[in-house]
N, C-alpha and C positions, 0 to 999 in steps of 0.2 A: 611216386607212391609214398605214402605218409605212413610211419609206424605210430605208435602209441594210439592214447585217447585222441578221440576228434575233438573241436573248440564246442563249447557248451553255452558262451554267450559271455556278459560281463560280470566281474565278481561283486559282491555285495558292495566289498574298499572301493572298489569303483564308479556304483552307480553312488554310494555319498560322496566324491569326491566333486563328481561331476553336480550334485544339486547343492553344497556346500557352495562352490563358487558362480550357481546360478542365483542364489539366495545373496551372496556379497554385491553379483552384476544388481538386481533386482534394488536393495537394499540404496544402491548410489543413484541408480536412477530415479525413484524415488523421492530420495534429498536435493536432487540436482530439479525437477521439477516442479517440488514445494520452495523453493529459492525463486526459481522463477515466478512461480502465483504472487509472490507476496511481492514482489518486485514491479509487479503489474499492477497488484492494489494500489500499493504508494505512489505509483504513478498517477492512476486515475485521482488518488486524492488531490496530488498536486495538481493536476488538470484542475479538478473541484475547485481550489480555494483560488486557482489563476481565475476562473469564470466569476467569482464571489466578488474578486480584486475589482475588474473591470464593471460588476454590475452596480458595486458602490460607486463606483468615478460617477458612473451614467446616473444614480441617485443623486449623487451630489450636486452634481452641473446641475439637475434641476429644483432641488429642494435646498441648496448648500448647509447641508447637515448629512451624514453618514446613516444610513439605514439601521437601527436596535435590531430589529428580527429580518430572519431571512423571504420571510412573507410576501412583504413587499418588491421582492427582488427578484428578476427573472432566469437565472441557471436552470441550467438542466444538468442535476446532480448524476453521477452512476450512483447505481440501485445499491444499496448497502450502506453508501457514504453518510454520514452526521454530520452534516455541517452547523459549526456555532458560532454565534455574535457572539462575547464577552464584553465588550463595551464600542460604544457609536457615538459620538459629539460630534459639533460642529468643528474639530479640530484633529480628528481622527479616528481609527476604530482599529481594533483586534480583533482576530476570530481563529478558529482552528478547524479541523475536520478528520475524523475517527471512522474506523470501520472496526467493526467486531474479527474480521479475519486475522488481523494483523494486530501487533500489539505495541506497532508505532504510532505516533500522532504528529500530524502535519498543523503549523502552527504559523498566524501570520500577525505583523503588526503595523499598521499604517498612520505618518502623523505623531499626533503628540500623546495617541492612543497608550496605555499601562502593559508594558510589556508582556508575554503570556506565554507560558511553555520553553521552550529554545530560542523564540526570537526573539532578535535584539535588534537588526537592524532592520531601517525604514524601509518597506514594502518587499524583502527578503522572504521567503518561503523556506522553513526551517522543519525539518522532520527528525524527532526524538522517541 
């Protein structure tokens, strides 16, 4: 048998203690997710500009000059991605490729192409 008052439930201190630290769990999960997305985007970018890589060789071998616009070229970009030429000769080409989500840019130089962004070296995929 129990003297005193009976339990009446949780106290006020308690139920914000308890959403205080659902709100910290929530808050990092969150961050830890949005890390992930972007980490996906840059990937796909760099996918993109590997596909870009390869579909200049496959121009070249037949036209021996570098594609100017991405027009002529056959990738199948992910939805979001920009992919740019910067410059295309007979002796090389540059290009990069951007997505709105992210506020990185993947950047590539092949040949005797004018360096562009973070790359410096020949046919490297460089993201800044």
């Amino acid at each position: 048998m129990r003297l005193g008052r009976p339990p009446r439930g949780f106290t006020i201190i308690e139920m914000l203690v308890v959403l205080v630290v659902l709100g910290v769990l929530a808050t990092l999960g969150f961050a830890r997710l949005q890390s992930s997305k972007d980490k996906a985007t840059i990937a796909s970018m760099n996918s993109d500009l590997r596909a870009v890589a390869e579909e200049q060789e496959a121009f070249y071998f037949d036209h021996r000059f570098y594609s100017p616009t991405t027009d002529s070229l056959n990738p199948n970009y992910t939805i979001g991605n920009l992919v740019t030429i910067h410059e295309a000769t007979a002796s090389g080409w540059s290009g990069s490729v951007s997505n709105p989500k992210v506020t990185r840019v993947c950047y590539v130089v092949v040949g005797n192409a004018a360096a562009v962004g973070s790359a410096v070296n020949d046919g490297v995929i460089s993201c800044s």
